[in-house]
C-alpha positions in Angstrom: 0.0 0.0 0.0 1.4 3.6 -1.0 0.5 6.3 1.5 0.6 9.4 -0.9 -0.5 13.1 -0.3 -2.9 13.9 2.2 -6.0 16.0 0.7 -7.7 18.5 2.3 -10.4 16.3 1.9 -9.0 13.4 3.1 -7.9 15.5 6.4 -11.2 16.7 6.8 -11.9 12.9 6.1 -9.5 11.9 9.3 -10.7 14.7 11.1 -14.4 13.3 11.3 -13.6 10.1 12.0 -11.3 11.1 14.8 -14.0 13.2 16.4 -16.7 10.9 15.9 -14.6 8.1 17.8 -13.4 10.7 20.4 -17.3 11.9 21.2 -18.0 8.4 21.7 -15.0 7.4 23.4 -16.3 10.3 25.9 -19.3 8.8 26.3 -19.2 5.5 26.6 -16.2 5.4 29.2 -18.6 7.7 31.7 -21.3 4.7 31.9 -21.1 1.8 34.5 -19.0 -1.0 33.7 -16.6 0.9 31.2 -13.1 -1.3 31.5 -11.1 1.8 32.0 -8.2 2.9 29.0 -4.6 3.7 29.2 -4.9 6.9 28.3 -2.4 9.3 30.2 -1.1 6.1 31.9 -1.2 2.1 31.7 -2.5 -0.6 33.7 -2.7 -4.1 32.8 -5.9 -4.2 34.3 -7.6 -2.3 32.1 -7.4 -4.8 29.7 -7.9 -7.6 31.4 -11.4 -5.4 32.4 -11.9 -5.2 28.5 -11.6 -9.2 28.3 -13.8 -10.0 30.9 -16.3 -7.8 29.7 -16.1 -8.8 26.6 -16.8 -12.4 26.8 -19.1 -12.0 29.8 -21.5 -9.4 28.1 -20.8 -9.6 24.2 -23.6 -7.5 23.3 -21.6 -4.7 25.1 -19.0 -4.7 22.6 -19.4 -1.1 20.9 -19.5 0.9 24.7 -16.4 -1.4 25.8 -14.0 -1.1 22.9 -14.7 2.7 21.9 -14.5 3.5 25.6 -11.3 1.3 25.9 -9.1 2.5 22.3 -11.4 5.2 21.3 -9.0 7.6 23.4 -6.4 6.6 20.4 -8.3 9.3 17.8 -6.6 11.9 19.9 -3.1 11.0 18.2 -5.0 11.2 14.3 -5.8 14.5 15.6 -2.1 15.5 16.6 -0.9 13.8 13.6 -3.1 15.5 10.9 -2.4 19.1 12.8 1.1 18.3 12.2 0.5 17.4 8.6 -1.2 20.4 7.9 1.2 22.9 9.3 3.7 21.3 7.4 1.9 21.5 4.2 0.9 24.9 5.0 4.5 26.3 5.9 6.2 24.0 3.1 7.8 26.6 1.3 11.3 28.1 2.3 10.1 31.7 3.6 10.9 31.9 7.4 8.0 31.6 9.6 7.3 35.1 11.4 6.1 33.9 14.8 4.1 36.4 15.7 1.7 36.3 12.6 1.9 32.7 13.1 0.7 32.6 16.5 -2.2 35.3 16.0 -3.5 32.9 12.9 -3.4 29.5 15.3 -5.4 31.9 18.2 -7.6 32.7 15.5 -8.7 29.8 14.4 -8.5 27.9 17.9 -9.3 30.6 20.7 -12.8 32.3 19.7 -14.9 28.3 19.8 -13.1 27.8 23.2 -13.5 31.0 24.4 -17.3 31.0 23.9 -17.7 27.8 25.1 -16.1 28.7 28.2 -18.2 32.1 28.8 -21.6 30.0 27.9 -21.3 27.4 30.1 -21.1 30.0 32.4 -23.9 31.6 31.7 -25.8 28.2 32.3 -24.4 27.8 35.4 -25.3 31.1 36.7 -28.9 30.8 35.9 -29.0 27.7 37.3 -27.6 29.1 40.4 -30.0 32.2 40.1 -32.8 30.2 39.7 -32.7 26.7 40.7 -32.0 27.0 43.8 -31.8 23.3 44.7 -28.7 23.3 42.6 -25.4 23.5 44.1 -23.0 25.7 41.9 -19.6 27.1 42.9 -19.4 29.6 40.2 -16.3 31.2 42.2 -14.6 28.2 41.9 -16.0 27.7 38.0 -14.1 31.1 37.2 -10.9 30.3 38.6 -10.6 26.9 36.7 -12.1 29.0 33.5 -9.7 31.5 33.5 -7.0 29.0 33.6 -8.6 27.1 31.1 -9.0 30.2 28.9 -4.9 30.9 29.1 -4.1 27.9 27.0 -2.0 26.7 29.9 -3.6 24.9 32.7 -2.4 21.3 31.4 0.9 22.3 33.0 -0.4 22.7 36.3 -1.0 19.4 38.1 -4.7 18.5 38.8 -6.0 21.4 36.5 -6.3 19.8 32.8 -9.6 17.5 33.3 -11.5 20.2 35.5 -14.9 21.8 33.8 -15.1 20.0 31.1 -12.3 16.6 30.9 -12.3 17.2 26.8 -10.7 20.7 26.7 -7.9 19.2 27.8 -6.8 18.9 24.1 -6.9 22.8 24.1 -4.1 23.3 25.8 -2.3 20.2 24.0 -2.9 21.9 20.7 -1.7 25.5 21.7 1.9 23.6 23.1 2.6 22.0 19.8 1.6 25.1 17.9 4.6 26.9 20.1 6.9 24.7 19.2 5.6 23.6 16.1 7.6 27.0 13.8 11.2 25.1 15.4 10.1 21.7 13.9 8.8 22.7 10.7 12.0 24.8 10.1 14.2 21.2 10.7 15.6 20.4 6.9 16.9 17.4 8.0 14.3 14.9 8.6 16.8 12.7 11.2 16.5 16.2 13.6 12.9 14.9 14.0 13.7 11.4 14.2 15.6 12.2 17.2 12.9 14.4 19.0 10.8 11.4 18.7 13.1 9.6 20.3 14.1 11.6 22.8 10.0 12.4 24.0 9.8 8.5 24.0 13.2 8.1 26.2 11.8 10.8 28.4 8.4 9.1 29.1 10.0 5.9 29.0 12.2 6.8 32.2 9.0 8.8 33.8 7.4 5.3 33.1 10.2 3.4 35.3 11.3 5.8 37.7 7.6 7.6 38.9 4.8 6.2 36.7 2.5 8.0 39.4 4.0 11.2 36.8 3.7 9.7 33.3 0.2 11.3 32.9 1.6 14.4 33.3 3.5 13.5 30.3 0.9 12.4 28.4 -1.6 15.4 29.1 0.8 17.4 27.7 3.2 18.2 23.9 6.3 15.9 25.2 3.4 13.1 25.3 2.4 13.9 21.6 5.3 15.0 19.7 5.9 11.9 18.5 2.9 12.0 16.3 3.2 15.3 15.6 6.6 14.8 14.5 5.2 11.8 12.5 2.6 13.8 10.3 5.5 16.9 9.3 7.8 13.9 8.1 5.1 12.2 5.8 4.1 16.0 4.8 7.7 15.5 3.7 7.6 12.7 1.7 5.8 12.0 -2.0 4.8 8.7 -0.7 5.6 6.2 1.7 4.7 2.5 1.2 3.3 0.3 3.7 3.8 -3.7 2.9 1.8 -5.5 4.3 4.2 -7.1 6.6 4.7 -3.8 8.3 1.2 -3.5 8.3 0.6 -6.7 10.2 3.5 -5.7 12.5 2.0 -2.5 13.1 -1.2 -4.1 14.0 0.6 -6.5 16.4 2.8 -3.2 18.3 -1.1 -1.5 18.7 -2.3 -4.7 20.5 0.6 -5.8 22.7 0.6 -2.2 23.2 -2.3 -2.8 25.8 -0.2 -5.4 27.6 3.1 -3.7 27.6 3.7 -0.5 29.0 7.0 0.0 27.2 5.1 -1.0 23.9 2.1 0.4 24.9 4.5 4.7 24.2 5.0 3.3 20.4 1.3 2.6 19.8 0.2 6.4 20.5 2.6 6.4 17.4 1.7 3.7 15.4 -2.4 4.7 15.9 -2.2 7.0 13.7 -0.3 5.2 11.0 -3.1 2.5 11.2 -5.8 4.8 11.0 -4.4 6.2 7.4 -3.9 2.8 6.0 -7.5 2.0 6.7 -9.1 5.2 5.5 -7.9 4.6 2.0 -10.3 1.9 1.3 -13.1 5.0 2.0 -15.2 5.6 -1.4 -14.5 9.6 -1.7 -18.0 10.1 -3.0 -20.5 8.2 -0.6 -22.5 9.0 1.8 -20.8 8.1 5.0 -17.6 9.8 3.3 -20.0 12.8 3.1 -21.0 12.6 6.5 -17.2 12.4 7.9 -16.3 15.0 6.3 -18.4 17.0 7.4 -17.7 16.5 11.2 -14.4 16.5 9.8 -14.7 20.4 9.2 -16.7 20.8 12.4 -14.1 19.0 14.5 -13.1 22.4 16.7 -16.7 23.0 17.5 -17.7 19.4 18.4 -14.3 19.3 20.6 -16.3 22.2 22.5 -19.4 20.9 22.8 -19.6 17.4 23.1 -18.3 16.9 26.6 -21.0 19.2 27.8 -23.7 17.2 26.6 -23.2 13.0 28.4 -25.0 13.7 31.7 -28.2 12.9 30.5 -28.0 10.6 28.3 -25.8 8.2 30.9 -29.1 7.1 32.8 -29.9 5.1 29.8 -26.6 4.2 28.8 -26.8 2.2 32.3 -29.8 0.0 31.7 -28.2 -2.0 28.7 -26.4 -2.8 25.8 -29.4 -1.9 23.5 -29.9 1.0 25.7 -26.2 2.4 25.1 -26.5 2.2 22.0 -29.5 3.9 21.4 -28.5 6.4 24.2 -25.2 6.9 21.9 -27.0 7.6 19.0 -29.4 10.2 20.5 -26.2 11.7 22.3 -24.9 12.3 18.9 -27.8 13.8 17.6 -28.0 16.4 20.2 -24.5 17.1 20.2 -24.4 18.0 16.6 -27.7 19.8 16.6 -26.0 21.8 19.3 -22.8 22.0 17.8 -24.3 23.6 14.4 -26.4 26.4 17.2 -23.1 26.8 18.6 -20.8 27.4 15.9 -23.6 29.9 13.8 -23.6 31.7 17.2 -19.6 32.0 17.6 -19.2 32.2 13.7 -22.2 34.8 12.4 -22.6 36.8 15.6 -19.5 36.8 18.4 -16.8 35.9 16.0 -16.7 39.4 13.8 -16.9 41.1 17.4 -14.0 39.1 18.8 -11.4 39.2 16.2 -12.5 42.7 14.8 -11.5 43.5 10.6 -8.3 44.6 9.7 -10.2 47.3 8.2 -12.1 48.8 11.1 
């Protein structure tokens, strides 16, 4: 199999299925009886959680495996925003970092922001007039405005609070910092060797305090690999895949959930496996259609949908049927929401946030 240029379609392709996955992924592991994932860190019995539940309760078997590898779309995300940049900043001009920077804000801060500043206008009516409703809004503002500085994965404790799914804010924003001294590296072994040297750091984090490897992973030296990854194919004309790598790649993303030194390389080798499989996609159906067009949405459903499980988990609980049904409905709120919220953020707030040039 030849891997060949990426398409803006074929990102936006990635993009929806990597969203799609994550949304559920966010669902299904908040319902009862989830195995658990190794996420930002590994235990073996996690797995062996996924096992038993799988041949106890096979009719389970969408909620257990999205909520157990679903978590793995996160690194097609990092990889496709490292693509991207790399396509977009291909040329030899040097990057002016300051321009750079405003653009990335641009397109990342005004969804966030807005997301941020109505859930809090939720929560306030709710506290104003539910009164059976505990709300610490003083708290909610201090976690918010950390949230809202692109930073709070660096402090310990703060990159799940409000909503656990904004977390990937602040990843994004770190590899957009760094991302100008990467895609300025002409020698494609320079990021060979910052792949290996984030892997050798979280490999000794892994041995010496794994209590600290989710640290790690919550934040860029967890993901450059990946992003590093998608600049070197943005590189390349093509890259071919035989299918004995193929098969060893499968293999490494497997014993990845049984070995935590193997389980570093398969946030790498995720992504990889996820490209090889989306070429067998037919470009003009339907459900191409349809990914794509999450795909384009992506920023706004990363916004939204973590708001939206709570309700939906009461019938998640009563069954497999009923998580699956509760799933679908989830989705069709979320992006009925989604499409309110980014008409709202794109045709009324955005102008005022990021005024014209011209005014």
């Amino acid at each position: 199999m030849i891997i060949r240029n990426i398409s803006q379609q074929d990102s936006n392709y990635l993009k929806g299925i990597a969203i799609l996955v994550i949304m559920l992924h966010n669902y299904f592991h908040i319902l009862d009886n989830a195995p658990g994932e190794n996420e930002f860190n590994f235990s073996l019995q996690s797995v062996l959680n996924l096992l038993h539940n799988l041949t106890s309760a096979p009719l389970d078997f969408v909620k257990q495996l999205f909520s157990f590898w679903g978590h793995y779309a996160v690194q097609l995300f990092v990889f496709v925003s490292g693509y991207g940049l790399a396509k977009s900043y291909s040329s030899n001009s040097p990057i002016v970092y300051k321009t750079y920077i405003i653009n990335r804000l641009k397109k990342l801060y005004p969804a966030f922001f807005f997301a941020v500043f109505f859930l809090f206008c939720y929560k306030f009516a709710v506290d104003a007039f539910i009164s059976n409703k505990d709300i610490d809004l003083i708290t909610y503002v201090k976690e918010a405005v950390l949230k809202l500085t692109l930073f709070a994965n660096l402090i310990p404790g703060q990159a799940l609070t409000i909503s656990s799914p904004w977390w990937f804010f602040s990843l994004i924003f770190q590899l957009y910092l760094i991302a100008p001294f990467l895609l300025t590296q002409r020698n494609r072994y320079t990021l060979w060797i910052v792949i290996v040297i984030a892997w050798l750091i979280q490999l000794s984090i892994l041995f010496i305090a794994p209590e600290h490897i989710d640290y790690l992973r919550l934040n860029f030296v967890g993901h450059l690999p990946e992003f590093c990854l998608g600049i070197l194919l943005a590189k390349q004309q093509k890259v071919k895949i035989s299918s004995i790598l193929f098969m060893l790649l499968i293999a490494v993303f497997i014993f990845g959930s049984f070995n935590r030194i193997v389980w570093l390389v398969s946030f790498t080798v995720a992504p990889i496996l996820f490209l090889i499989l989306s070429h067998f996609h037919n470009d003009h159906g339907k459900l191409s259609r349809l990914l794509r067009f999450f795909g384009r949405n992506s920023l706004y459903f990363f916004a939204v949908h973590g708001l939206c499980r709570a309700p939906f988990v009461p019938l998640g609980n009563q069954s497999a049927w009923g998580s699956w049904i509760s799933a679908i409905l989830y989705l069709i709120v979320v992006t009925s929401l989604t499409l309110v919220f980014k008409y709202l953020v794109e045709r009324i707030t955005l102008p005022l946030f990021w005024q014209k040039e011209t005014s």
